[in-house]
GULUM-666731 format. One record per residue (C-alpha): residue in one letter; x, y, z. Coordinates in steps of 0.1 Angstrom, whole numbers, plus 5000, padded with zeros to 4 digits. Example, Ala and Ser with C-alpha at 12.3 -4.5 7.8 and 13.67 -1.06 7.14 Angstrom:
<atoms>
a512349555078;s513749895071;
</atoms>
This chain:
<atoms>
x937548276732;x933948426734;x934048376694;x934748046695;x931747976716;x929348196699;x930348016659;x929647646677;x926247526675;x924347506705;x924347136713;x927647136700;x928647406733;x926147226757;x928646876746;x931547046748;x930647196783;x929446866796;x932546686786;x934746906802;x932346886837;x932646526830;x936346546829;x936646756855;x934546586880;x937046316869;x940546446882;x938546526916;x937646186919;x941046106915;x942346306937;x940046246962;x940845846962;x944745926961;x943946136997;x941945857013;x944945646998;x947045887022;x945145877048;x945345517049;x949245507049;x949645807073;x946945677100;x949245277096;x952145487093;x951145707127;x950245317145;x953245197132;x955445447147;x953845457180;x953945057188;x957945137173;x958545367200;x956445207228;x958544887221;x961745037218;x963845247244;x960745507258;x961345847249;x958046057257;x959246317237;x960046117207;x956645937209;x954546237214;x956446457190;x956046177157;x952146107166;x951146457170;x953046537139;x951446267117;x948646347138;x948446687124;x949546587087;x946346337084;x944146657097;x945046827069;x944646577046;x941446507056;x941146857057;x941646907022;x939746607012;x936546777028;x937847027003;x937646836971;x933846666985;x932447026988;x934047126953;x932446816938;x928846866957;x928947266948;x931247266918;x932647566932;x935847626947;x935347786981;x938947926998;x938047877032;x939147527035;x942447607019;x943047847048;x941647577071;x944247367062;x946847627059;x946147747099;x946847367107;x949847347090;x951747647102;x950247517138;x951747207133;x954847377126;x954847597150;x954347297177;x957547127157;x960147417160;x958847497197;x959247117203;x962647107191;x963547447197;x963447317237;x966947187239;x968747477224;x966847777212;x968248017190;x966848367184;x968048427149;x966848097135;x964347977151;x962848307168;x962648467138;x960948177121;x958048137152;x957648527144;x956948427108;x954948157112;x953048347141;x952148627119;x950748397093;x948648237113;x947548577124;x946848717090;x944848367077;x943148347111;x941848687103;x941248577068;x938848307078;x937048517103;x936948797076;x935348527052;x933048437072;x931848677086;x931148807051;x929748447034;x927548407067;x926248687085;x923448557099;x926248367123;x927548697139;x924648897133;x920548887150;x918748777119;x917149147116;x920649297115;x921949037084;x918849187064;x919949527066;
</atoms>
């Protein structure tokens, strides 16, 4: 590949390179409307169910279980369309935010399994999948604290101590 660049004129590269920004900056655009597309539906969706269940015969759990659910799933949607602003601002792709969103999803799932786990927990299903899900919100809790503690020192450190 590094041949190809170096037998293509100058210009010809600095095109090239532009096009595919252009075309990149493109698909995140696209992406970035079909999220706030999902938002839209999940957030009339979450309303939607809640008037539903209000209306209907009332059970809390029901009610509380589907809007903190939904609740959680537009979180990480716009969660990961924070993502794809910051990747368009800094045209970098920072991992942070993908563990972000990743610590909300295995909290929503823990919530879920605990939620329905209630009425008739089972160790072997669904104690072995909290353990699972615990330890990998563990290790990407961890993760993000490792991250940032290394991409932003001067917000654990005195500003003396960063330097050094």
């Amino acid at each position: 590949m590094g041949t190809v660049r170096s037998t293509l004129p100058k210009n010809e590269g600095d095109r090239v390179q532009s096009l595919l920004q252009l075309i990149e900056d493109g698909i995140h655009l696209v992406v970035a409307a079909l999220l706030v597309l999902l938002a839209g539906l999940l957030t009339v969706g979450v309303v939607q169910d809640v008037v539903k269940a209000i209306q209907g015969p009332y059970r809390e759990e029901t009610i509380v279980l589907s809007a903190l659910d939904s609740s959680l799933v537009l979180f990480i949607v716009a969660e990961l369309l924070h993502t794809v602003r910051l990747t368009i601002r800094n045209q970098t792709l920072d991992a942070e935010p993908f563990l972000v969103v990743g610590l909300i999803a295995g909290v929503r799932k823990v919530l879920i399994v605990t939620a329905e786990a209630e009425k008739s927990f089972r160790w072997e299903v669904e104690g072995i999948e909290l353990l699972i899900l615990t330890g990998l919100i563990l290790v990407m809790a961890t993760a993000v604290y490792v991250w940032r503690r290394s991409t932003r020192p001067g917000d654990y450190f005195s500003p003396q101590e960063a330097r050094h």
